[in-house]
Structures are given as C-alpha cells and as structure tokens.
C-alpha positions as MATLAB code, in Angstrom:
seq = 'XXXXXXXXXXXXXXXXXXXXXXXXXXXXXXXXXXXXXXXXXXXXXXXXXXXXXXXXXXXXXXXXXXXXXXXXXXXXXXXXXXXXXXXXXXXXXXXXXXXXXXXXXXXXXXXXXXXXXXXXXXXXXXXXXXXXXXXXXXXXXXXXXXXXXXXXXXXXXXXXXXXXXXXXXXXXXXXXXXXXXXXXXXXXXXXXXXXXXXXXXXXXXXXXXXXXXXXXXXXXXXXXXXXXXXXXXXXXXXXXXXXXXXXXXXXXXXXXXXXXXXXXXXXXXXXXXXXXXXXXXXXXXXXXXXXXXXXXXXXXXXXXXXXXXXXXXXXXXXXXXXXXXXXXXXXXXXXXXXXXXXXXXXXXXXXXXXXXXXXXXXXXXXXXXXXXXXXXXXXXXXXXXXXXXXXXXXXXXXXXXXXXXXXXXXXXXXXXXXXXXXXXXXXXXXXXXXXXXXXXXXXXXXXXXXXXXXXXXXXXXXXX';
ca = [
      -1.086   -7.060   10.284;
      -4.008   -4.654   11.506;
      -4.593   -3.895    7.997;
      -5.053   -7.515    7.149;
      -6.854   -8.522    9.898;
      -9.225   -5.010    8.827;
      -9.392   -6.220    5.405;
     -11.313   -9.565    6.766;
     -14.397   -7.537    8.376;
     -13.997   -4.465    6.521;
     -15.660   -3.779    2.680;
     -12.204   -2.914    1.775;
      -9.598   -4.585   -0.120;
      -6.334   -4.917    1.733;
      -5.195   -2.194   -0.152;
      -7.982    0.494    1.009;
      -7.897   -1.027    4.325;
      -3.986   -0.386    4.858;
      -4.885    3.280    4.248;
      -7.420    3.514    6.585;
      -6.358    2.103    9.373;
      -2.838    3.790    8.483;
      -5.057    6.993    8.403;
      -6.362    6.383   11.792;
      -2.841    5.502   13.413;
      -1.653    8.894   12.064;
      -4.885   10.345   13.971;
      -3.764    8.841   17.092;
       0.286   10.960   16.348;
      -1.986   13.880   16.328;
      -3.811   13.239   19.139;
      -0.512   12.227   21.649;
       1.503   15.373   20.224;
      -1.775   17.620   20.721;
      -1.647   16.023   24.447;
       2.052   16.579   25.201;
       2.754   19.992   23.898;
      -0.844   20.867   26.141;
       1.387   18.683   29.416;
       4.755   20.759   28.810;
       3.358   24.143   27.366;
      -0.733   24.588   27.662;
      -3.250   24.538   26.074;
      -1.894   26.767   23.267;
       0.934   25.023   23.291;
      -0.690   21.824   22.687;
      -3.163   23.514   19.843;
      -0.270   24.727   17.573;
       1.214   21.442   17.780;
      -1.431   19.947   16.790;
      -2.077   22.078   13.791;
       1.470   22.277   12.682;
       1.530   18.370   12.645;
      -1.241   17.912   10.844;
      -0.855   20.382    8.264;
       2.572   18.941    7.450;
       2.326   17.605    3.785;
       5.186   14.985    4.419;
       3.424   13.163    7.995;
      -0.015   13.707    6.181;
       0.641   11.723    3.297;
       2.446    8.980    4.328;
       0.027    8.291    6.893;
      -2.145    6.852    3.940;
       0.809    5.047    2.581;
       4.182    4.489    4.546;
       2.786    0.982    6.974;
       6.346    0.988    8.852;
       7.410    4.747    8.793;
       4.737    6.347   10.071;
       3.372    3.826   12.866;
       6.849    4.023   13.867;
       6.835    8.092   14.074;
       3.380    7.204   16.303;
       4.954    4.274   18.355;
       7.669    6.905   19.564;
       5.550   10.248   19.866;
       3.204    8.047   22.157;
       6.330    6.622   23.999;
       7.788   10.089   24.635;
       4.455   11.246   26.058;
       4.588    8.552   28.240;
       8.062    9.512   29.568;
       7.308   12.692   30.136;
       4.390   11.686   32.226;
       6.619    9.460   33.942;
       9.230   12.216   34.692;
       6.308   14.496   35.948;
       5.699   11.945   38.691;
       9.183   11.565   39.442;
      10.495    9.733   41.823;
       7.174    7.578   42.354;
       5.301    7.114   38.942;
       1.397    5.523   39.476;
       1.008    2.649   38.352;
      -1.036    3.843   35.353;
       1.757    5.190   34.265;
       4.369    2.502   34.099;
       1.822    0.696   31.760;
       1.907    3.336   29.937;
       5.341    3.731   29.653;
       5.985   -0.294   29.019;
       3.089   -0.264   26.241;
       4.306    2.545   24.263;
       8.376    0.431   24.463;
       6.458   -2.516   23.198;
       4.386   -0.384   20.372;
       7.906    1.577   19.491;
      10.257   -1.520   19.831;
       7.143   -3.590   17.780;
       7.861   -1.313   14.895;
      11.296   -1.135   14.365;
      14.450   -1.562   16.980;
      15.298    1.784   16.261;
      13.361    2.851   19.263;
      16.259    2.366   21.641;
      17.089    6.434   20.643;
      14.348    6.776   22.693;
      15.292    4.823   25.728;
      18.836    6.551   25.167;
      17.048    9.928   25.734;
      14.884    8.912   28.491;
      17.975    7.773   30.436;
      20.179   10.803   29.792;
      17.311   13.068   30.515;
      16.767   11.049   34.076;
      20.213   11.564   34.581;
      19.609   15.201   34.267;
      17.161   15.250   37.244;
      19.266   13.662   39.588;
      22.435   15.759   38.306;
      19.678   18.836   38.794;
      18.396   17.772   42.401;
      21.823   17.285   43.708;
      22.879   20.862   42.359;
      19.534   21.903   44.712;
      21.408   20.348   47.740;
      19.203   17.269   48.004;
      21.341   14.072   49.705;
      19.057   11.502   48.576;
      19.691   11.466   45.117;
      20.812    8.415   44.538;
      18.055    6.539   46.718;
      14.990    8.598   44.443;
      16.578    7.849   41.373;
      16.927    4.369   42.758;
      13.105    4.488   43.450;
      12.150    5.512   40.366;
      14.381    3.039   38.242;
      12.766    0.013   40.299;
       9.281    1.565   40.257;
       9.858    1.721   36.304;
      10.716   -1.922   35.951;
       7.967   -3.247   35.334;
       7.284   -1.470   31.992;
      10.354   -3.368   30.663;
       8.096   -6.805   31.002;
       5.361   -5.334   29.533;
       6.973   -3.642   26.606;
       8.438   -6.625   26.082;
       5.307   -8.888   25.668;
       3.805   -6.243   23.834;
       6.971   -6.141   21.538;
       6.411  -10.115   20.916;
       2.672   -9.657   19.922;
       3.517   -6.728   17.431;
       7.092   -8.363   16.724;
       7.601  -12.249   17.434;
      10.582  -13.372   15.924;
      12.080  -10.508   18.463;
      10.660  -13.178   21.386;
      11.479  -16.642   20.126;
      15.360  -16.029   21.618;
      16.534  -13.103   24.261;
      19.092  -11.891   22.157;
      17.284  -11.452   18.676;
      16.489   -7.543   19.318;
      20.126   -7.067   19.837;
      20.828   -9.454   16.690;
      18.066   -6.502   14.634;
      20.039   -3.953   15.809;
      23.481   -5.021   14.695;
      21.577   -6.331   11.005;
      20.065   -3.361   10.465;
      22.966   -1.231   11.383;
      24.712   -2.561    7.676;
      23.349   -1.725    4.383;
      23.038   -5.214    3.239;
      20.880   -4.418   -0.068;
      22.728   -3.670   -2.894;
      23.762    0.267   -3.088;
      21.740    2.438   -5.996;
      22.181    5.760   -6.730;
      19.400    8.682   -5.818;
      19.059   12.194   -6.886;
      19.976   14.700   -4.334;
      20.760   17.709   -5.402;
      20.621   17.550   -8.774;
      23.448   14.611   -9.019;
      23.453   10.844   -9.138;
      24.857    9.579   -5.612;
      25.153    6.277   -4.304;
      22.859    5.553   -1.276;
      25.869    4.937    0.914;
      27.708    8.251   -0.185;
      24.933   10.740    0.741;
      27.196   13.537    2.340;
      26.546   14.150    6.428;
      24.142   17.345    5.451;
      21.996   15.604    4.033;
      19.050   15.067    6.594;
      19.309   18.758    7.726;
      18.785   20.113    4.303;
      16.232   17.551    3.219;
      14.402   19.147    6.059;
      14.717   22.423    5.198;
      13.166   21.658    1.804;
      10.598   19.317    3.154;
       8.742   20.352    6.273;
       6.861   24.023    6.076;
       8.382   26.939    6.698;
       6.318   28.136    9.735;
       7.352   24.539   11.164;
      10.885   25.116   11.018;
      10.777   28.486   11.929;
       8.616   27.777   14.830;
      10.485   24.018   16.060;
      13.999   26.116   15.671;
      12.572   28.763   18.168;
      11.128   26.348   19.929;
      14.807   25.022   20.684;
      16.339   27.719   21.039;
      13.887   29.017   23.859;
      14.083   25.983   26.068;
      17.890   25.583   26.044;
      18.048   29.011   27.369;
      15.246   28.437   29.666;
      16.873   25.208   30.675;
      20.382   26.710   31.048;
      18.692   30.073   33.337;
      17.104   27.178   35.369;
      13.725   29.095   35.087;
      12.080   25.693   34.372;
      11.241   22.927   37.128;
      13.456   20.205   37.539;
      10.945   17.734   36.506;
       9.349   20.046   33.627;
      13.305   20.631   32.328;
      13.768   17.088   32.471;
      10.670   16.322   29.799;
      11.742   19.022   27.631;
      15.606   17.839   27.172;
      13.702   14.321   26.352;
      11.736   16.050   23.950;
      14.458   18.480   22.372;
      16.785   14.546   22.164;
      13.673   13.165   20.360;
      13.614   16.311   17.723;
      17.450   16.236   16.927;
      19.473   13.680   18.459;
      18.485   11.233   15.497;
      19.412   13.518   13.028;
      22.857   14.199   14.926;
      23.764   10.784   15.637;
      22.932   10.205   11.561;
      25.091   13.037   10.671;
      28.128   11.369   12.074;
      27.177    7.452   11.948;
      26.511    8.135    8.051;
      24.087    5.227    7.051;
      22.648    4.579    3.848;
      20.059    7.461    3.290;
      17.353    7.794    0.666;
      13.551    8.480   -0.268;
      14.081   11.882    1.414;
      13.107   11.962    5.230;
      11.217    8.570    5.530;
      12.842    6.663    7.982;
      12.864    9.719   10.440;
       9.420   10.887    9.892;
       9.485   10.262   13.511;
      11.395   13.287   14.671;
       8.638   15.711   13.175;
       6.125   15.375   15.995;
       8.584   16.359   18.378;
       9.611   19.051   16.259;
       6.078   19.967   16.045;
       5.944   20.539   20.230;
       8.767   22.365   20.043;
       7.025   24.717   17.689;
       3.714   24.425   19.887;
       6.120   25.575   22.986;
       7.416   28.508   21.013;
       4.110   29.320   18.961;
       2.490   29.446   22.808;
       5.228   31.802   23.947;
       4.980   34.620   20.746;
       1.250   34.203   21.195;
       1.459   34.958   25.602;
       3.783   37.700   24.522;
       1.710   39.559   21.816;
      -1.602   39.323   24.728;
       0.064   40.717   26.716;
       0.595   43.804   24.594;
      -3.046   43.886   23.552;
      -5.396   43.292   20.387;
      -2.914   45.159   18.485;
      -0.394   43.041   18.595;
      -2.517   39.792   18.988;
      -4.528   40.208   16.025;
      -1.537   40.680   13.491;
       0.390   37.690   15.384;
      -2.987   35.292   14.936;
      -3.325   36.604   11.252;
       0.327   35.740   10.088;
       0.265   32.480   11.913;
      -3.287   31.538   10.591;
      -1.537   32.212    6.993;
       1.497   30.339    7.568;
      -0.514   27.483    8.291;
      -2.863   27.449    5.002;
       0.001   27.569    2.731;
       1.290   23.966    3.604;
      -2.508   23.093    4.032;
      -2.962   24.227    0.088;
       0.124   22.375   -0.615;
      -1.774   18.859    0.478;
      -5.234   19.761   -1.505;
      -3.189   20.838   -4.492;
      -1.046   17.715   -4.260;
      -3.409   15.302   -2.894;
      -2.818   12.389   -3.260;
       0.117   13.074   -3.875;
       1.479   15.195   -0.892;
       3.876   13.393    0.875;
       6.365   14.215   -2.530;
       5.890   17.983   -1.336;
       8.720   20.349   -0.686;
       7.970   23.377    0.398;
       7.619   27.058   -0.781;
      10.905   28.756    0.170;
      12.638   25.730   -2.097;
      10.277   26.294   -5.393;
       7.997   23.557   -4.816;
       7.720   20.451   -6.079;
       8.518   22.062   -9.854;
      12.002   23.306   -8.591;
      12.150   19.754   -7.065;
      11.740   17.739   -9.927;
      14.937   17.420  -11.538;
      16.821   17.748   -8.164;
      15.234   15.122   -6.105;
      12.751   12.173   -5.849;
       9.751   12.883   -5.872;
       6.775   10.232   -5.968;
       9.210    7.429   -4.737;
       6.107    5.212   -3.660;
       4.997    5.170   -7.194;
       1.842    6.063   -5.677;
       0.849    7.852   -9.564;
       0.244    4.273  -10.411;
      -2.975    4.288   -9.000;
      -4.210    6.987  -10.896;
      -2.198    6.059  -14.055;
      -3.779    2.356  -13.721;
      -7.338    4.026  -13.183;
      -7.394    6.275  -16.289;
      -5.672    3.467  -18.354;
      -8.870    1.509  -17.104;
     -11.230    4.572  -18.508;
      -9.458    4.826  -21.502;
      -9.215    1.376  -22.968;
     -13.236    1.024  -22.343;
     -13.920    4.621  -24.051;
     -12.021    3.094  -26.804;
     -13.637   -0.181  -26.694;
     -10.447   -2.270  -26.257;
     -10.070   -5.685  -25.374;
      -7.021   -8.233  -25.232;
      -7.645  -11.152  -27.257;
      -8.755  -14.269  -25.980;
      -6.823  -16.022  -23.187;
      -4.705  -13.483  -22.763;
      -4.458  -10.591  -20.346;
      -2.859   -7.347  -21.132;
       1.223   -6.574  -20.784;
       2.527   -3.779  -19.403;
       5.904   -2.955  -18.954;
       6.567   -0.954  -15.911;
       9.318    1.455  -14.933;
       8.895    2.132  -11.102;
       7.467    0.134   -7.994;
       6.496   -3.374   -9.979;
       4.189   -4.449   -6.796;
       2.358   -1.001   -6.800;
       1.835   -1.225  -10.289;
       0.578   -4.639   -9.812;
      -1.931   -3.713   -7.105;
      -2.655   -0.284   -9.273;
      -3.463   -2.308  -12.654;
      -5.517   -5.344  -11.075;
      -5.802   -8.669  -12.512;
      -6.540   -7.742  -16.247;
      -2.872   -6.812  -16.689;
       0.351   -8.436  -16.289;
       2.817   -6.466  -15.209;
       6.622   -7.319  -16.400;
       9.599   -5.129  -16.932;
      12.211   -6.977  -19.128;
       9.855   -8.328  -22.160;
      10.806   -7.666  -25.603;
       6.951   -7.028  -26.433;
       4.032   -5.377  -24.699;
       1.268   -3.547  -25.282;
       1.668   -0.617  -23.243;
       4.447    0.952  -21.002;
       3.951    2.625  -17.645;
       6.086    4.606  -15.628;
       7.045    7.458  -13.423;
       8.201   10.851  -14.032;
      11.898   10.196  -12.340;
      15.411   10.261  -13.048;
      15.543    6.333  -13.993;
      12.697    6.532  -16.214;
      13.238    7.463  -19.855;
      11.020   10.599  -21.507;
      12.371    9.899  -25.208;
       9.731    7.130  -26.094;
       8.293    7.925  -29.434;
       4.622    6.108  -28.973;
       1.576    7.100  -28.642;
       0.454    9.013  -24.891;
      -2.875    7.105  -23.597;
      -2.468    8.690  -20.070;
      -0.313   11.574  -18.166;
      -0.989   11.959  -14.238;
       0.521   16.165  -13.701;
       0.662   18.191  -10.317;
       1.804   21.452  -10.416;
       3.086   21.219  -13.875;
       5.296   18.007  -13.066;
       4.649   14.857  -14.520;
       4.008   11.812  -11.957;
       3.657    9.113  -14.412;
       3.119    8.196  -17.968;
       1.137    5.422  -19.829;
       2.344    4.630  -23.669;
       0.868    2.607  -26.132;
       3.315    0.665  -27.594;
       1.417   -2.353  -29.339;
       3.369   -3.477  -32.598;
       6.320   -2.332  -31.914;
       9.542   -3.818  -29.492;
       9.122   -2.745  -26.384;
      11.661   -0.090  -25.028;
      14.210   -0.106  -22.449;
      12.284    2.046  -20.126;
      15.205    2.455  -17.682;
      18.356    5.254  -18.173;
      19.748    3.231  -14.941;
      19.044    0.506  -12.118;
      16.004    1.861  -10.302;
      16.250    2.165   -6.467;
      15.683   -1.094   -5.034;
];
C-alpha cells in the first residue's frame, strides 16, 4: 500500500518504488535493533547489533524484495523495543510509552496475525517480574502488576486502530483476527514439493529440523556464533540473578523473540518452504543477542589491554566482511546466500532453492532486451513477442514489460525463460541468447526457440 501510494508522487514505477520504500523499512529494523541492543547492553552492544544485522545477506536482500516478510521482521523488532521500554518503567510506564507499545501491536498485528508470539512473550516475561519481585520479598505484587496491566491498556485500543488502517478487513467484525489466526494455521494451498537437502519433499513433510539447520546454512557464521553466546550468557546471567529484575525481564522477552518461534515450529510442524522467509523476523533479535555477547568478549579483552583488544577487533572486523562480500558478490541476488561454512551458494545449488523470487528475471528480461536490439529483431506486425516461462509468471511479467507475453503452456513461442532450479529443465537443445551466473551457478536462462515446438520446460509442478 505505501509502495503504491509512493509510486503516485514518486518517478518510480510501482515496481522500483516497492524496493525503495521496502529498502527504507529495512533501515528503520536497523535502526530499532541498533537502539535496543544500546537499551539492554550499551553502546557496544547496540553497535554490533547493528552491524551484524545489516551485514546479514538473507535480511539485506529481502528488504528490496520480500513486501510482507520483512515489514513483518520490522513490525516485531520495533514492538519488542517497545516492550522492553515498557518493562524498564515497570510498574508505571509514561505515557509515551504505551503509544509506543500500542503502535508497534498495530504495525506487527497490521502485517500478519502472527504477531501474537510476541504478545505471548511479553506476558510470560511480565510474569517473570512479578514471580522475581515476590522471590525479593515484596507483598505487593499482585497490586504493581495490576498497575502496570491497567496502565498498559490503552495500547490495546491503539494497536487496534492502527491494525485497521494497515489491516481493515481485521476491523469490519471483532472476531476476524481470531478467524486469520485459525485460517492461516492450515495449509490450504495445494502441497508441492521443495528441495531440502538434496531430496524432493512435500511442503507439509519438511522434518522438525528443518528451521534450525536452514539457519545454520543461512545466516553468517560470526552471527550464529555470536547470537548462540549471546544466549547462552544471559540464561546464566539470568539464572545467577546478576541481572535486574526489570533488565532480566527484557532479556527473557528478547531471548522468546530469537527462539521461541522456531521452537513452537519445531513441534507445531507447519508447512515450511523458501528457506527462512516467514521467520526472517527472529534474526534481529538474534542479532542483539550477538550485540550482548559481542559487547561482553569486547569489555573482557579491554580489560586485558591492547593486546588482547586489537586481535579481538581484528577477527571480529573480518568476520563481518566475509558476509558483507557475500552481498556485493551476490548482489542482487543475496538474499539466495548461504553461507561459508556450508560451501556457498555452489554447494547449495543442487541441495536447496535458491533464487525462489525469480528475482534473475529482471536481469534475464534486461539482457534479452539488449540482445534482440544488437541483433536488430523485431516481432512482426500486431504481434508482441511469446515467451514461455518456467518460474514466477508475474515476475517475469513485470521483468519482460509490455513487448512480451508471457505464457507457460503454449505449444509455440519464440523464446523460453527460466530459472536455474530443480523444476526447470537444463536438456533444451536451442540456441542460448542469455545466461544470468553468480558464483559459478546459473540463476536463469533465456533460449531461442523460434521454429520449433515449444518444450515442456517443467521436470515437475513448480512451487505454487
């Protein structure tokens, strides 16, 4: 909707317009995990955040691309920050900080119902303060917590209005959210098999590991080493009770937001596919876990002197540019990366999905532009060009632009586009106009196939 409403004032086409103002929403993720790793760990803590975030291939590139995924993984960083705050002012948030809290539930629950994980943490991690406080031999427990539910009310009406302007259908009846949630919570698309792990599986059959290790081969390795730490450090802090009620209280929240999704997911066992997309919004607080325990190593090596600082800033200052290469290598491209302890993107290829977006079309469509001009070639009269498509049939639609109709079950064409995947053939004997390669993997492929019946470009249903 922003995008559209950009598109009008903008001199942009929608699609250029999407991925700037997607661009700038992932700029505002950066800027509210930069501010709550700084509330809960420092500055450093805030400043490794920050960088880990936004040198992470995967939230970089769909920031250009994914318009529900990654305003979502915003929505809920932002909401989290707010809690936090609220929990900080415990038992008597301001004012300004109930808005807060009731804008980011209407930005979170305007993007997908989903959000309730995050009202599910919030709750369990009040629950800890009062359990905490009454441990400390306070008797009115019950009357803060009390005070602090009522003073929080308000932020339910204003989440919810700002839920309807983001989300109306979720308005026109009280119960619709709760009708989402219970939608949503079926597959109801037809199932389609993926490639994980070098095999064929069914959408609905992915096994219970499979988040955990799409991770592992996804985000970069000084992220996971770092968010793991980061974990493990603040349960032990936590379970010590070294760490203010309050404080301890915004960390559990923050350690829920990291892994509780992925938990619940392991046992629940939904329908999972394109790699870690739908939970792109567990990586920011991921990355302030890594920010807490990238703080920590860096307090511990000052305090031993340059000697040990020096080495500990070089190593981390390294860790960092490899996933930043990864993104100029791959651009545009990067969101398909896996990182370097799997093999790459090469190792990838056969294994797993890759450029699931079809976002190779674009540069596939662009050089089939370039080269049908250098060669002087025009469809004849009345007629526009046809291209059958194996992939995304929108994107290549938006890619291509109105000289070319796009169609995938003709028995003649003139050319044939489509991706380097699984579901794609790569046994058409025709003439190559264009190949789009990263890394020595093939993205996509444009054939001429002019006089002769066009292929079945498909070794299976594509994923839907």
């Amino acid at each position: 909707m922003a995008a559209a409403l950009a598109a009008k004032i903008l001199p942009y086409a929608l699609f250029e317009s999407r991925r700037l103002i997607g661009a700038l929403v992932g700029i505002a993720g950066l800027a509210a995990t930069w501010r709550l790793g700084r509330r809960l760990g420092g500055p450093i803590a805030g400043l490794i955040a920050l960088a880990l975030l936004a040198f992470c291939p995967v939230y970089d590139g769909h920031m250009y691309v994914n318009a529900k995924d990654s305003p979502f993984a915003v929505a809920m960083i932002i909401l989290l920050l707010a809690i936090v705050r609220a929990f900080d002012e415990y038992p008597r948030p301001a004012p300004r900080t109930v808005a807060f809290v009731g804008i980011a539930i209407g930005l979170a629950f305007g993007s997908r119902v989903l959000a309730a994980l995050s009202l599910f943490a919030a709750f369990v991690a009040m629950l800890t303060i009062a359990i905490e406080e009454y441990g400390h031999g306070r008797h009115d427990v019950g009357a803060r917590l009390a005070r602090f539910i009522w003073l929080m009310l308000p932020a339910i009406l204003i989440g919810y209005l700002i839920m309807g302007l983001l989300w109306p259908w979720a308005v026109l009846q009280p119960l619709n959210p709760l009708r989402a949630s219970d939608y949503f919570s079926h597959f109801f698309e037809k199932p389609w098999r993926e490639m994980y792990q070098g095999r064929r599986i069914e959408v609905t059959e992915m096994p219970a590991s499979y988040l955990p290790h799409m991770f592992s081969l996804k985000l970069p390795e000084i992220m996971i080493a770092l968010g793991l730490t980061g974990t493990v450090l603040t349960a032990g802090a936590a379970l010590r009770g070294v760490i203010p009620i309050r404080k301890s209280a915004g960390l559990f929240a923050v350690v829920m937001a990291a892994l509780f999704p992925v938990v619940l997911a392991m046992v629940a066992r939904p329908a999972l596919y394109n790699g870690i997309r739908h939970f792109l919004f567990v990586i920011p607080p991921f990355a302030v876990l890594g920010g807490l325990a990238g703080a920590a190593i860096f307090d511990w090596a000052r305090a031993r002197g340059r000697e040990a600082a020096l080495p500990v800033s070089a190593a981390f200052l390294v860790a960092l540019a490899l996933p930043a290469s990864d993104i100029v290598r791959l651009h545009p491209f990067q969101y398909s990366s896996f990182n370097r302890l799997s093999g790459g993107i090469y190792a990838a290829k056969d294994r797993y999905m890759l450029d699931y977006w079809g976002l190779a079309f674009k540069q596939a469509g662009e050089a089939l532009r370039e080269e049908l001009d250098r060669r002087n070639l025009k469809p004849r009269a009345g007629r526009r060009w046809i291209i059958e498509i194996c992939g995304p049939q929108r994107g290549a639609e938006l890619a291509l632009g109105p000289d070319f109709e796009t169609v995938w079950d003709r028995t003649t064409a003139d050319f044939a586009m489509m991706l380097g995947t699984y579901y794609c053939r790569d046994d058409i004997r025709a003439p190559i106009l264009v190949e789009i390669w990263r890394e020595g993997v093939l993205y996509a492929r444009v054939y001429d196939i002019r006089g002769m019946r066009a292929p079945n470009l498909l070794t299976e249903p594509p994923p839907q």
